[in-house]
N, C-alpha and C positions, 0 to 999 in steps of 0.2 A: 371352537370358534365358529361363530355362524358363519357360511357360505354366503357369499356376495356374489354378483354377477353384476357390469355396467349396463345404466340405463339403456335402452333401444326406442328405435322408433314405435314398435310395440307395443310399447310404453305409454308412448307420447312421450317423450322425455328424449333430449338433443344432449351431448357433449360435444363443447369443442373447444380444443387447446388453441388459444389465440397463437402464443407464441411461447418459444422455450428463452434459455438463453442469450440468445442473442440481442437481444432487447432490454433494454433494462436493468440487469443485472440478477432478474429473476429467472430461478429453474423453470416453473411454469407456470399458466396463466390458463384458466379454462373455464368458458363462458357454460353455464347450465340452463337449461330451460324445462318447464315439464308442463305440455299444454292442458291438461288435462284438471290437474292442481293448481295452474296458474303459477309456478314457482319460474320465478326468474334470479341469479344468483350470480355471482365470482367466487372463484377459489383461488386464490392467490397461493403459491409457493415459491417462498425468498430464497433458502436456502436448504438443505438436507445436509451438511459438512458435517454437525453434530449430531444429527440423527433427525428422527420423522421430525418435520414440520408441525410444531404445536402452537395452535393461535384460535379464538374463540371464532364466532358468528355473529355478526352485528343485521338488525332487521331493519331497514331504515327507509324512508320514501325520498330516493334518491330523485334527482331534477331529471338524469338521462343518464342511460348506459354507460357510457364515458364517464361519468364523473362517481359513477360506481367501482368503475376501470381502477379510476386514480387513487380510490379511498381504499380499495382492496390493496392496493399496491402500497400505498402510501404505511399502510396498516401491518405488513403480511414485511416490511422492510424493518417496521420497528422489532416486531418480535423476534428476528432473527437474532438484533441486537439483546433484545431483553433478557431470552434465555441463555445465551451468552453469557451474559452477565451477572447473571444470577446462578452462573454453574448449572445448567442442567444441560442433559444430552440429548438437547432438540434445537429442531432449526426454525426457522418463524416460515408459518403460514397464516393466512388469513382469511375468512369469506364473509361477504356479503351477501342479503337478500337484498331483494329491492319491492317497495313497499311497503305500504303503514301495516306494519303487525297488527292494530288496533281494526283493521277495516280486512286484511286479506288472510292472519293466519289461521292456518284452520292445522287438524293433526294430516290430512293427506299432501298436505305442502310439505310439511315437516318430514313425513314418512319419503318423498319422492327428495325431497331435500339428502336425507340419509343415504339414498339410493345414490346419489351422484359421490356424494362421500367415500363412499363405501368404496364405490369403482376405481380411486386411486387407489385401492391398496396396502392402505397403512401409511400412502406418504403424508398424507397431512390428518393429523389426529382435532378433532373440533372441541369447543368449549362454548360459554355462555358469552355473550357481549352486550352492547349494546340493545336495547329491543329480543333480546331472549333469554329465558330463564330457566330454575332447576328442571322446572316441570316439561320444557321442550325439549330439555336433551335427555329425558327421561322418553320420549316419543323418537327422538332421530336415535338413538340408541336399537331401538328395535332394530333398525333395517342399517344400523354401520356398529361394528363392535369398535372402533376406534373413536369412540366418544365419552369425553371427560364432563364433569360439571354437574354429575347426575343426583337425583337424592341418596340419601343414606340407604332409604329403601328397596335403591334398585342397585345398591353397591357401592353410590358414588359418595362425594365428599359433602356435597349438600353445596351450600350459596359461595361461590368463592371471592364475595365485595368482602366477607370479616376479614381475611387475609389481605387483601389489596389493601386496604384501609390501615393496618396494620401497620404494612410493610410502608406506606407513604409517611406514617407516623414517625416512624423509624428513620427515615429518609431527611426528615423535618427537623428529628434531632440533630441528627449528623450536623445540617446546613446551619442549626444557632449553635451549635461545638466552633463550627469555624468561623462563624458570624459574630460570635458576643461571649463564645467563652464557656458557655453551659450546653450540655444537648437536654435543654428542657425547655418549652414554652411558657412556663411560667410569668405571668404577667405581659407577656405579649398580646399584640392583638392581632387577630386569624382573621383572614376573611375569604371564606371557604363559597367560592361561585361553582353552586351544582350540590343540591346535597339530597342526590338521586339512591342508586343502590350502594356506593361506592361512602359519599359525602357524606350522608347522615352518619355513617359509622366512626369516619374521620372526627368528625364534631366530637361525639364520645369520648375520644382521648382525649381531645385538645381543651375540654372541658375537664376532665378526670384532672390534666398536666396542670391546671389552675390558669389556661388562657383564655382571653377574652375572644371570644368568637361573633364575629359578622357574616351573614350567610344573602345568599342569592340564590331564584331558580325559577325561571320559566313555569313550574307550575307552584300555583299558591298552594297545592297541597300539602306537598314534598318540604316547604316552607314552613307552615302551620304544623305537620308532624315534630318536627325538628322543634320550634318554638315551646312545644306545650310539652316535652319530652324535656328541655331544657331553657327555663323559664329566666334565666339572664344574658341570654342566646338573643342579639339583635338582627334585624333584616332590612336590608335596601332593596328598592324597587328592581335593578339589574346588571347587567357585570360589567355595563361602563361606569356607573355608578360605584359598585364595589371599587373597582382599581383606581378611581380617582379619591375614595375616602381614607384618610388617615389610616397605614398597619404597618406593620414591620414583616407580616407577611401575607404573601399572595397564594389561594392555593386555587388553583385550576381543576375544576374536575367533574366536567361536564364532555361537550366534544372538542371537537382539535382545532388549531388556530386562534384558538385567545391570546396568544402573545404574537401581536404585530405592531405595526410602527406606531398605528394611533395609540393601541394599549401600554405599551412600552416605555410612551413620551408623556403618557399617563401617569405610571405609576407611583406611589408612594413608598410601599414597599421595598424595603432591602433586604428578601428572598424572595421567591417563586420554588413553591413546591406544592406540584398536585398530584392529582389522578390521574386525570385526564392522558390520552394517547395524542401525538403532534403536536403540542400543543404551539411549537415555534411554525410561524405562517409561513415561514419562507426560510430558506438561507443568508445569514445576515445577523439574523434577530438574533442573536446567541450571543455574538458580537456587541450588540447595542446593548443586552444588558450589561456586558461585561463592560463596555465604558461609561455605563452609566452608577457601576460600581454595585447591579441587584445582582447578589447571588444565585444562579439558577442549579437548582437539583436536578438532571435529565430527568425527563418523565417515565421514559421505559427500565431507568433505573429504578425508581423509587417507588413504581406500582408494580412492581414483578413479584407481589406475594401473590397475587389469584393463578398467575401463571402456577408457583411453585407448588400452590396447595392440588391442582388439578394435576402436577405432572405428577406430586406423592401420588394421586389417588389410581393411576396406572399400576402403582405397586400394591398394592393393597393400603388405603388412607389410614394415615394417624396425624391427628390432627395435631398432639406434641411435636412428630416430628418436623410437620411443614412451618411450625410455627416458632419452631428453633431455626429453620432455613432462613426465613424471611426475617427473623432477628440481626441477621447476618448483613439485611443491607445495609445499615447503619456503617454496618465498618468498609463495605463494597461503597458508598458514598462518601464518606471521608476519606477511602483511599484514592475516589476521582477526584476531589475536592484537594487532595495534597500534589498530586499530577499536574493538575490544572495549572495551578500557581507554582511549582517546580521550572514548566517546561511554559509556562508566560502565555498559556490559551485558556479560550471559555471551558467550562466545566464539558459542557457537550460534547468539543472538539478529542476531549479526553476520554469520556465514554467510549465516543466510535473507536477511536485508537485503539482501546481494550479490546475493544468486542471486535475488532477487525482483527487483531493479531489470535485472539481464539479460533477463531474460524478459519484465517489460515492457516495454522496448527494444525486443524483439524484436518484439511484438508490433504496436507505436506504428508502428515503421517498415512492418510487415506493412499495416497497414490501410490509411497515406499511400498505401503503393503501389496499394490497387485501384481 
């Protein structure tokens, strides 16, 4: 194992743990800086009950510190839930950069990036997110051996949106099993907002399944790939656009907070299942779908195959097996979907219930043992 050593002023490179426990309900919180590189960062850790903290790196030009704070938090809270729930033996972490990938990253951000990683120790293991890909953790790899997401060629599992993608498919089915009777989309019509790393691959199925697909996304690229890749593939201008056009489903899968009051009172759709992390604005909204009779798939449920194909890849990757895992949510969502309506709550409220009784398990036996 490579030898690690944490940042120093030496360095130019700062750690500081904002706050532990007490706060939050996370273990810790720890602000990075590295003047030299220009990296500025969070590392969020939710939980370690199950084991290291496993949650990706999202690069993103945050408005302000704080609201980096929130997103790492808000992010680094799902995972704990996700891996949870998808049975693996990690607890959710999360980090943030802050700033436009496209203007600030370079490989000595990435490398001093690694270096603050590395310094926890194993407790939070990274992965790819939002704004960073094979080929970065292919570089933060050098300077942290706790890094998943990497290419084949440097050991790792390669892109892990085929599995996320996947695993949402799966999650999709589950939701028309309980919605209409079939786990197929057949003849439904999709309307898939974000068809970024994650989206485009969603379309694939939902095409493959014989459903009609509607797409949206900020960049006309990402748009125009999708389209000339599948030529009965329609597009709307944007995703209030999307939620107010005629589907039977919604899938989210861009960034977080697409389901809020306006979207909500919006919608046409009778499901919601995406990609997307957060995608509920507020607490509340879980609720409104559920009186308004849209079935909602938890998000960290139903995108927890890149999580599972990155945690195989710690064991050495087989990409049969991660893809037998992630087959699994299907029946991990219809068994929240049967909770749900057992016990008279939103699908969500049933998630957390799950993934909160694993983790205190985990923990109950943790403490027997010392």
């Amino acid at each position: 194992m490579t030898d690690v050593r944490p940042p120093s002023d030496a360095d130019g490179g700062v750690l500081h743990t904002l706050f532990r426990s007490d706060r939050g309900g996370h273990e810790q919180v720890v602000l990075c800086q590295d003047r030299e590189s220009g990296l500025k960062a969070v590392i969020a850790l939710h939980s370690t009950a199950l084991g290291p903290a496993l949650g990706g790196t999202r690069f993103y030009p945050y408005a302000s510190e704080e609201e980096a704070v929130q997103d790492a938090l808000n992010l680094s809270r799902g995972m704990s839930y996700k891996n949870a729930l998808a049975g693996l033996d990690h607890g959710g972490g999360k980090a943030v950069i802050i700033g436009d990938p496209d203007l600030i990253k370079t490989e000595e951000l990435l490398l001093a990036y690694g270096r603050f990683v590395a310094s926890l120790g194993g407790r939070y293991v990274t992965a790819c997110d939002v704004g960073t890909y094979v080929q970065d953790m292919d570089v933060v790899a050098r300077e942290n051996p706790w890094t998943t997401g990497r290419s084949p060629e440097n050991g790792g599992a390669g892109d892990s949106s085929v599995l996320t993608a996947f695993g949402v498919f799966q999650g999709m089915r589950a939701a028309a099993q309980t919605q209409w009777g079939e786990p197929t989309l057949r003849g439904r019509r999709v309307g898939v907002a974000g068809v970024g790393k994650v989206g485009h691959h969603l379309v694939d199925h939902l095409v493959e399944d014989g459903a009609e697909v509607v797409v949206t996304d900020v960049r006309a690229e990402a748009v125009e790939r999708v389209v000339a890749r599948h030529p009965q593939v329609t597009a709307v201008t944007d995703a209030d656009v999307l939620v107010r056009t005629p589907l039977d489903v919604y899938a989210p899968c861009a960034l977080g907070g697409a389901l809020n009051d306006d979207s909500v009172a919006a919608l046409t759709a009778a499901v919601v299942c995406g990609a997307a992390n957060n995608q509920l604005a507020h607490p509340g909204v879980e609720k409104d779908l559920a009186d308004r009779g849209i079935l909602y798939a938890p998000d960290y449920v139903v995108n927890a195959g890149g999580v599972i194909q990155v945690a195989d890849e710690l064991h050495g990757f087989d990409f049969d097996r991660a893809k037998a895992k992630a087959t699994l949510i299907f029946d991990t969502t219809l068994a929240i979907f049967d909770r749900a309506k057992a016990d008279g709550i939103p699908p969500a409220v049933a998630a957390d219930r799950l993934a909160d009784q694993r983790m205190a398990e985990a923990r109950a036996v943790a403490t027997a043992a010392r």
